[in-house]
N, C-alpha and C positions, 0 to 999 in steps of 0.2 A: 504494500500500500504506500501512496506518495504522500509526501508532504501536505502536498496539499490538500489530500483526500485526508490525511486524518486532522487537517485545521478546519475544512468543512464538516466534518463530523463534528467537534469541539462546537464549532457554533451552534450547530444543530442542536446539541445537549442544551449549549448553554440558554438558549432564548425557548428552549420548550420548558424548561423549566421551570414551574408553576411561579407566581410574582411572591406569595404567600413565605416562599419555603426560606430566602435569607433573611429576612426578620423575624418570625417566628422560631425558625431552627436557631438564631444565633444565640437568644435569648435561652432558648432550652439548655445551649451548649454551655452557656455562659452558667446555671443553674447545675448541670455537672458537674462543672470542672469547681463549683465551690468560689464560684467568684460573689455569690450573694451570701453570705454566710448565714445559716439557719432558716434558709427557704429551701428545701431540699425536693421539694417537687412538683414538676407545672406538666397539665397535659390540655391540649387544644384541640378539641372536634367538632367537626359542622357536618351535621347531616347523617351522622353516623360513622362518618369517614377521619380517620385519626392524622391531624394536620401537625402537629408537634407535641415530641415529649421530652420528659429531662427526668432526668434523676439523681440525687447525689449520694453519696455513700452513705450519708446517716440518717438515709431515709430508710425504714424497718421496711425487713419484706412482708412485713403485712399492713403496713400502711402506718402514716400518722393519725394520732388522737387527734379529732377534726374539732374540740370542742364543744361551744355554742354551733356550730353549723350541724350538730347533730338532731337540734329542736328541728330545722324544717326535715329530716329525714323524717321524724316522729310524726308530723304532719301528714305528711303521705302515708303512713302506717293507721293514722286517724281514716283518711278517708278511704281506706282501702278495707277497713275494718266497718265504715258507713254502706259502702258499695255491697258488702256480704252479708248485713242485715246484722251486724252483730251490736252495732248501736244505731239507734231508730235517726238519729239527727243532731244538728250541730245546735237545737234550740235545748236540743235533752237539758233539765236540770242536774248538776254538778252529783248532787245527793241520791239522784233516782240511780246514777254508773257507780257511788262511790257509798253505798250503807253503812257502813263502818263509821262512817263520821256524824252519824247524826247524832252524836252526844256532844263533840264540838265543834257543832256547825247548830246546834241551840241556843246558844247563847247571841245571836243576833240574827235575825229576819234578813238581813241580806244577802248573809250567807245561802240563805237558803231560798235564793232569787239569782244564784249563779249559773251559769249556764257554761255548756260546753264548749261555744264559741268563744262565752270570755278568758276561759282560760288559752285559747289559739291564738288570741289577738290580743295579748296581755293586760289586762281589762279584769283581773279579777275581782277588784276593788280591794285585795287584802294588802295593809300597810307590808309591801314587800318590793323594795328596790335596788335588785344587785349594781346598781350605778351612785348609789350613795354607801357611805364603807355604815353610817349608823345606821341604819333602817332597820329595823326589827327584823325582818324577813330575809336578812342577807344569804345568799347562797352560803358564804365560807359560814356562818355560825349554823347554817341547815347542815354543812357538810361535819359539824363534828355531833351532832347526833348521830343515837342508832337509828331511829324512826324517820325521817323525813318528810314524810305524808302527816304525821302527827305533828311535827316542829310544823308547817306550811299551816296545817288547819288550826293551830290554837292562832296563829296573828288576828292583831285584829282589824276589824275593817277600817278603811281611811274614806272608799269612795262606794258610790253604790256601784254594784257590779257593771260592765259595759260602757262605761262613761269615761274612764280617764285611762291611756297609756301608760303602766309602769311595768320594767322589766324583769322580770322574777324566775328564777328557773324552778321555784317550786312550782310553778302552773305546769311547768313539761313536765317533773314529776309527778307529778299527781295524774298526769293523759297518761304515763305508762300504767299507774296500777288500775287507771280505768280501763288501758287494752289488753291488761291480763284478766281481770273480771268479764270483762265483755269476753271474749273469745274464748278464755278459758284453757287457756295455754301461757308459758311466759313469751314474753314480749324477742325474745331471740329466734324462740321456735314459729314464732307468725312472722314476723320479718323475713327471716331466712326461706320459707315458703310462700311469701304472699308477695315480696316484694325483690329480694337479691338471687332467689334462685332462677327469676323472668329474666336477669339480667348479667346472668354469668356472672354474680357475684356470690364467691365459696371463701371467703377468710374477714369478713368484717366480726369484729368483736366487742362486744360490750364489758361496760364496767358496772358493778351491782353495788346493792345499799341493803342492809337491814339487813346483812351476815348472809349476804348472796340470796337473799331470798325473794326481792326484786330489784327493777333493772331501772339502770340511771338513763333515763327518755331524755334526759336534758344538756347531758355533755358526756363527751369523753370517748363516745365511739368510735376506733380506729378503722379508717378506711384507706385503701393503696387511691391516690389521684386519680387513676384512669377508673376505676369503680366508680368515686365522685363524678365524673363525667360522664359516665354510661347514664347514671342517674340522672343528671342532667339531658341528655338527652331524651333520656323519656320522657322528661317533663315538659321541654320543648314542645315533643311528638304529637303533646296531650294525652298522657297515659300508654301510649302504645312503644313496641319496641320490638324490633325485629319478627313485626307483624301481627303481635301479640297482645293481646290488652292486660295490662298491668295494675291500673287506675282510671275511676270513669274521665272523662273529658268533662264532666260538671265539675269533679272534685278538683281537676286540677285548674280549670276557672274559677272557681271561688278560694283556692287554696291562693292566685296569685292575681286578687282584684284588692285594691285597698279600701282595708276596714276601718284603719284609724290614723291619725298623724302618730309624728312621734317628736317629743318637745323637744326641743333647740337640738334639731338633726333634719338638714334635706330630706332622709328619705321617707317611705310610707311603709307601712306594713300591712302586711293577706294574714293568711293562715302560719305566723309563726314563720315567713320569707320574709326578706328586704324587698322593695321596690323601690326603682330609682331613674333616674333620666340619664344617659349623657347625649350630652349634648357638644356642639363647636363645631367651626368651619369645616373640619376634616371628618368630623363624625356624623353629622346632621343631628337628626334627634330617636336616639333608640332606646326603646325601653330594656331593664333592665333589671331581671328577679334574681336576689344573693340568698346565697346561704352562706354566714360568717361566723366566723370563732374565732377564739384568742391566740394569738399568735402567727397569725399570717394564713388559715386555713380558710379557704373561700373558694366557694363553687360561684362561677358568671354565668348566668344564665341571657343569651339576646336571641329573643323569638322572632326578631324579624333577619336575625341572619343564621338562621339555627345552628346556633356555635353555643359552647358550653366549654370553660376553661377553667381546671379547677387547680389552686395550687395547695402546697401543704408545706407548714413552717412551725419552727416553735420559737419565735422569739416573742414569748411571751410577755403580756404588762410591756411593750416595748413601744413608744411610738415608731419605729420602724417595721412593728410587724403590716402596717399599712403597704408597704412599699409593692407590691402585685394590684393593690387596687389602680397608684398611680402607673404601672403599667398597662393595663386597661386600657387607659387616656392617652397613652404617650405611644406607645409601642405596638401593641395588639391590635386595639379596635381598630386604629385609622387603614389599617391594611385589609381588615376584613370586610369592611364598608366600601375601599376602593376597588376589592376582588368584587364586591356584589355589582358595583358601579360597571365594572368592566364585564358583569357575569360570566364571573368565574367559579367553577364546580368547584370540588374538592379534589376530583381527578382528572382535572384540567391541565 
């Protein structure tokens, strides 16, 4: 072969080669090779088709604890659980999924005017705000109890149920022991069947409370990135995934319509998701459903480009576990908006 037959092949490579692949790839490479430290893993998919991934070495082969982004996983376990009849609706009263408490959840009437929605949209009215370190309810003084479900029900109320924003992860605890009551299994063995096994995911793992005897809905589920993504993809799909229905298409519209604001923060909240805009000259205006947790773990959810990019970090308490959100803005989206501009597939 000549010279210049293998310089014409070279170009041939070079210009068939998707516009996507040196910015997304470089960013991955860069995520490798430990150039970000304690962000150790990003995967990027549109449409099912896997556009980049990274890994670093002290990402666990069975995935990072994804946190708080484990509340919307538990969301879709909600409606996947409404879908099978096993709880009648998101209006159900809190009391009617959860009998156990009706001795304290007697001592005030609003409790007992709480509903299953408020606990999805954090609305439970109980003085409980992991964003203030005193608040009665705080997550870390729920975590040095054995009980949880009982530290969560004795607080006491601040607002009447449904009415005001506060972030609490006893409300996600409290939907796991309602999806073990409802179903009647633990909340690993309905997941694993109802939800990760539609999705070719076999190694996510939960962490338990009350001496293993239920399961923490609200944080700490380890998942591998590309599982995060698979996820996300279905939810994109509207429940479906490699032809399969997974969750109804209502659930996942109401799961990512906003239910309520959220105080001194751009975004809006569904069913226990982020919702959010970006926007700007290079992005236009896409919307944008998160799943977020402490230290850098965030699934991207953009349904008009169906892409889903989920990374996984532990630089916990760190204002730098942010830094994958600003590549969103800076790095990611503008290429993915310019490939749809240009309509471009994934196997283009």
């Amino acid at each position: 072969m000549t010279f210049k037959s293998l310089f014409l092949l070279f170009l041939a490579a070079l210009f068939a080669a998707p516009a996507h692949a040196d910015p997304l790839t470089s960013l991955a490479r860069e995520i490798a090779s430990g150039k970000h430290p304690r962000i150790d893993g990003m995967v990027v998919m549109r449409d099912g088709q896997l556009l980049a991934e990274g890994y670093g070495e002290s990402l666990p082969s069975s995935g990072r604890d994804i946190r708080s982004a484990t509340k919307s996983i538990t969301a879709l376990l909600v409606g996947i659980a409404i879908d099978r009849g096993h709880i009648p609706s998101v209006e159900t009263p809190v009391l009617e999924l959860l009998p156990e408490l009706a001795q304290a959840f007697a001592d005030d009437p609003r409790k007992q005017r709480m509903r299953l929605q408020d606990l999805l949209t954090m609305r439970s009215g109980l003085d409980c705000n992991d964003w203030v370190r005193d608040s009665p309810g705080h997550e870390d003084k729920m975590y040095r109890k054995r009980d949880w479900l009982a530290f969560w029900a004795r607080q006491p109320m601040r607002d009447e149920p449904g009415t005001r924003f506060s972030y609490c992860t006893g409300n996600v605890v409290a939907l796991g022991r309602i999806l073990a009551n409802a179903t009647g299994e633990p909340v690993p063995v309905f997941a694993a069947r109802g939800l990760f096994a539609p999705l070719g995911i076999g190694n996510a793992t939960w962490e338990t409370w009350n001496r293993g005897r239920d399961t923490d809905t609200g944080g700490h589920l380890a998942l591998h990135p590309r599982d995060l993504a698979r996820i996300g993809q279905m939810v994109i799909q509207r429940g479906e995934y490699d032809g399969q229905r997974v969750v109804s298409a209502a659930w996942i519209e109401a799961m990512t319509t906003e239910h309520t604001a959220v105080p001194d923060r751009p975004q809006r909240y569904g069913y226990l998701w982020w919702l959010d805009r970006a926007r700007g000259p290079k992005l236009g205006d896409q919307p944008v459903w998160m799943a977020w947790g402490n230290g850098g773990n965030y699934l991207f959810l953009f349904p008009g480009l169906e892409t889903s990019a989920a990374f996984a970090g532990s630089r916990y308490n760190t204002p730098e576990a942010s830094e994958p959100m600003q590549w969103m803005g800076t790095r990611i989206l503008p290429v993915l908006v310019q490939d749809a501009a240009r309509g471009l597939s994934p196997e283009n």
